[in-house]
C-alpha positions in Angstrom: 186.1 150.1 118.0 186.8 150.3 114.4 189.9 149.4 112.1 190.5 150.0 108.4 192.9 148.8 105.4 194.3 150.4 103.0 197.3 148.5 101.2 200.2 148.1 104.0 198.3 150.4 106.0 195.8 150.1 109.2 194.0 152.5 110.3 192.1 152.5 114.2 189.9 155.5 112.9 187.5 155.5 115.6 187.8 154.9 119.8 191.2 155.4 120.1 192.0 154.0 123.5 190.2 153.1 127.0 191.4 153.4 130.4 190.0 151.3 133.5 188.7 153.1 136.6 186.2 150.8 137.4 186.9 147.4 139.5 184.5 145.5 137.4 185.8 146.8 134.0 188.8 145.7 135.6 188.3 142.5 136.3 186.7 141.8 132.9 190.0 143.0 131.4 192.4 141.3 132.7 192.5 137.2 131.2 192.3 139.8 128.3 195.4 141.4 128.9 196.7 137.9 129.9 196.0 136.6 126.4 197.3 139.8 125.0 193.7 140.2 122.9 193.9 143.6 125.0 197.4 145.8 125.9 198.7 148.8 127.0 199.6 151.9 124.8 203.0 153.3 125.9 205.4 156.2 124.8 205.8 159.9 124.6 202.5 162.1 124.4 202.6 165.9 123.4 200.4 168.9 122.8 200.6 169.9 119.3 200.2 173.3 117.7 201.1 174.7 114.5 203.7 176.7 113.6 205.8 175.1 117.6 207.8 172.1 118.9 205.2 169.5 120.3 205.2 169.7 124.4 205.1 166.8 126.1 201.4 165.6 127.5 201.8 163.6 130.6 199.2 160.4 131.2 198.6 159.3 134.7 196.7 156.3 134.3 197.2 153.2 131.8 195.3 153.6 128.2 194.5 150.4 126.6 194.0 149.3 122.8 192.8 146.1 121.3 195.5 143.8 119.9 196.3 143.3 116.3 193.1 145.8 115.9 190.7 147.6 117.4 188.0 145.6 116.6 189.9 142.3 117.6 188.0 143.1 121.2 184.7 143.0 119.7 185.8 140.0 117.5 186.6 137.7 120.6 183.5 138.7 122.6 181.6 137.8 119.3 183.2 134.4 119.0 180.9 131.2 118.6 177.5 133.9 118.4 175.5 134.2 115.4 176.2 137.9 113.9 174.8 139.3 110.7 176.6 142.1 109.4 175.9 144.6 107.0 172.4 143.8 107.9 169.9 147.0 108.5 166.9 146.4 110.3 163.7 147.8 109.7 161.4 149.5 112.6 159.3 147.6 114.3 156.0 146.7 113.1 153.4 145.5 115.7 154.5 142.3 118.3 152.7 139.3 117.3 151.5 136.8 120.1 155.2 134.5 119.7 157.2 138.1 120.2 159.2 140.8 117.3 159.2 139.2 113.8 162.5 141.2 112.4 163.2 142.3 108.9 165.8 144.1 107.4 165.5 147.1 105.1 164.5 145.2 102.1 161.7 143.1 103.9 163.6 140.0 104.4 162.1 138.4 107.4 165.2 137.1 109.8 163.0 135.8 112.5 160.8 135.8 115.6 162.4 136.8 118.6 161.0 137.4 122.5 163.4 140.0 123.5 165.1 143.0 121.6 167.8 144.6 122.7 169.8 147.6 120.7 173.1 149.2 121.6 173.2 151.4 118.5 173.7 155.4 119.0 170.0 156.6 120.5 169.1 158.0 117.5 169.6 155.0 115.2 167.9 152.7 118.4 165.1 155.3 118.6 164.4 154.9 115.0 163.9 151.0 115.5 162.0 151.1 118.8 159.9 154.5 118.1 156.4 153.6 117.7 156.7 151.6 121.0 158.3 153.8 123.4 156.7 156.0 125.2 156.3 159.8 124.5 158.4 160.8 127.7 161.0 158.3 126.7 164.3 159.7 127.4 166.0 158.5 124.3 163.9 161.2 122.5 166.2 163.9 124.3 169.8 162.2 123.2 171.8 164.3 120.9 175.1 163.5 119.8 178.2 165.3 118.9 180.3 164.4 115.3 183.5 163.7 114.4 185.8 163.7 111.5 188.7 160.9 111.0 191.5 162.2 108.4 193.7 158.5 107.5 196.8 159.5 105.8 199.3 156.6 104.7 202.8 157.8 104.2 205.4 156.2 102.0 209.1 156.4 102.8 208.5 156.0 106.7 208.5 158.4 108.9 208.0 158.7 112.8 207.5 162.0 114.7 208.8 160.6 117.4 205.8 160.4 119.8 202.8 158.5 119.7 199.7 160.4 120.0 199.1 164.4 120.2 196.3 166.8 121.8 196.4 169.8 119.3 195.2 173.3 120.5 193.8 176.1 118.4 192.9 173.8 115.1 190.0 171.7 113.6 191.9 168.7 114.4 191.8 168.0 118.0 194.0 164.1 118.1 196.7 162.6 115.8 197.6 158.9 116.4 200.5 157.2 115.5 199.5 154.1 114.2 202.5 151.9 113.9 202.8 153.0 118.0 199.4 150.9 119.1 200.7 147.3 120.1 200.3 144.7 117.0 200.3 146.9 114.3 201.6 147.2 110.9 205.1 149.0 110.7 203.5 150.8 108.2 204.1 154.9 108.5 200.1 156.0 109.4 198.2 158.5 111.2 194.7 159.0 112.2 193.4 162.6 113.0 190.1 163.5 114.9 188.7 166.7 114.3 187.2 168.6 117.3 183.5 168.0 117.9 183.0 172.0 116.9 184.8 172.1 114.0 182.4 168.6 112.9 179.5 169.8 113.8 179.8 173.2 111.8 180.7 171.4 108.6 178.7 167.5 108.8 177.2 168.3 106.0 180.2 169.8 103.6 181.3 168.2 100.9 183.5 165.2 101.6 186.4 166.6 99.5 186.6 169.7 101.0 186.9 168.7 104.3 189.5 165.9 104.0 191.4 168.8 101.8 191.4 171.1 105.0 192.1 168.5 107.2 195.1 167.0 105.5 196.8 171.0 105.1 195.9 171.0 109.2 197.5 167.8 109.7 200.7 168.6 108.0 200.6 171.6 109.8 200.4 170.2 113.0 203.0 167.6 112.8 205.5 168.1 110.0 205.0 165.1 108.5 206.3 165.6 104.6 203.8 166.4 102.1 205.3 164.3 99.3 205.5 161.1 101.4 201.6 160.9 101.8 200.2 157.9 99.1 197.0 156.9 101.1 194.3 159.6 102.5 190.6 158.8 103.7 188.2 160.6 105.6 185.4 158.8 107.7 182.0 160.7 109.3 181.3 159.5 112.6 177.8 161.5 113.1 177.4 160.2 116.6 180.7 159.8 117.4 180.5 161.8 121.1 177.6 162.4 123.4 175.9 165.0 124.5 176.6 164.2 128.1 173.7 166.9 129.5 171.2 165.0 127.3 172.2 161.3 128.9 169.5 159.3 130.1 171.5 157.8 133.5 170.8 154.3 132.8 169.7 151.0 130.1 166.2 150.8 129.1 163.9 148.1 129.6 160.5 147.3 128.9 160.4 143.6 129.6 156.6 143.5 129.5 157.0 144.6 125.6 160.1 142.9 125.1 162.3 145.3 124.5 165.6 147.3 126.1 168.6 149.2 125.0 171.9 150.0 126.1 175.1 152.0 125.1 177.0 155.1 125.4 174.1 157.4 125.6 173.3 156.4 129.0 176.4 158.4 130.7 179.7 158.7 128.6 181.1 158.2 125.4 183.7 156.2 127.0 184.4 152.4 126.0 184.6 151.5 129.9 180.9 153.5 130.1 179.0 151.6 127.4 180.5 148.5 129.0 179.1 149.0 132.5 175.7 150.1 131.0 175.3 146.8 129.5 176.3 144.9 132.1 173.4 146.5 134.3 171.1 145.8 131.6 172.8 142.3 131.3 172.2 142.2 135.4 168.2 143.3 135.2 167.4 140.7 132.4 169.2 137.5 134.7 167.6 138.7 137.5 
């Protein structure tokens, strides 16, 4: 739940939206929605595909954003807590007899601690925890799918007239509207997600490249005029989706060592998933 700025722009270049199926996740949104830190996304959705007038996409359930951002969510749950960003930490080294003594990347020691717990992508988690886990560990099996973001800022305005699209048949698999998401700069911008195929098969191509194809797709896709585009960006989510045969079905924890982890690799890539992971986690620790 990411948002970036660029000038007049803003950009929501990762999760683009929740929903709520669940009565707990429910529950915990609504003073949210009440305060408006959380809202509803409305308007026109439509399949896109090149070269054809978009079709319109029907949604039968309510799809939430964060409001002025998507990170505003994250931003009030993290209110009054002590958060380091920008701050890598390194594996763990051995547990002393007072607990985890942490240090970041550049051996900075930022204290002793009796409990870890890590909701970063398994891969990054399994890299902090690995000499302590066990050998069957599940989070050894996780794998991940990727994603490409394409931001394009345009200057004069223009709206397609619909606020989100499902394309068929292209790299790109999702164009948002972002001047459409409730709270948002007027500002003419779009966010494009390319398919978790198309991302996979070229992680590891040059940057340029794949923000050039992606742009020519984009314009494509939508019609949105060439000459108006002043802002373009590309992000590389490598573990932006899971791989949801290789989910482990639950949190981890270890309480005798200290140590548990949550997030979306325990069923679903879906904001409303990693939430209801850590709140059984959250329920095991109080118990």
């Amino acid at each position: 739940m990411t948002t970036r700025h660029a000038e007049t722009w803003s950009f929501d270049h990762g999760t683009q939206f929740f929903t709520a199926r669940n009565p707990l996740f429910r529950t915990f949104l609504k003073p949210l929605i009440t305060s408006g830190t959380v809202a509803e996304w409305r308007g026109q959705v439509v399949y896109l595909e090149a070269g054809k007038k978009p079709r319109k996409r029907l949604w039968f359930e309510p799809h939430y954003v964060a409001s002025p951002t998507m990170s505003a969510l994250c931003k009030h749950l993290g209110a009054g807590l002590d958060i380091r960003a920008a701050t890598e930490i390194a594996p763990l080294a051995a547990r002393t007899g007072a607990g985890w003594v942490l240090e970041d990347a550049a051996g900075t020691v930022l204290g002793e601690f009796d409990l870890l717990i890590s909701t970063a992508p398994a891969p990054q988690t399994l890299r902090l925890f690995e000499a302590h886990l066990p050998a069957d560990s599940p989070l050894r099996s996780v794998r991940y799918r990727s994603c490409f973001a394409l931001m394009a800022g345009l200057d004069p305005a223009w709206q397609p007239g619909w606020i989100a699209g499902k394309a068929r048949d292209n790299p790109i698999e999702w164009v948002a509207v972002q001047a459409t998401r409730p709270g948002r700069s007027a500002a003419s911008a779009l966010v494009a997600h390319a398919s978790a195929d198309w991302s996979d098969a070229h992680l590891e191509d040059p940057a340029a490249d794949v923000e050039k194809t992606l742009l020519g797709e984009l314009e494509a896709l939508t019609g949105m005029p060439s000459d108006a585009v002043r802002y373009v960006s590309l992000h590389r989510w490598r573990y932006a989706l899971l791989d949801t045969a290789t989910a482990t079905g639950s949190a981890w924890l270890d309480l005798d060592a200290g140590l548990a982890a949550a997030g979306d690799w325990c069923t679903a890539s879906r904001i409303e998933d990693a939430w209801l992971a850590g709140q059984s986690l959250a329920s095991d620790l109080l118990v």
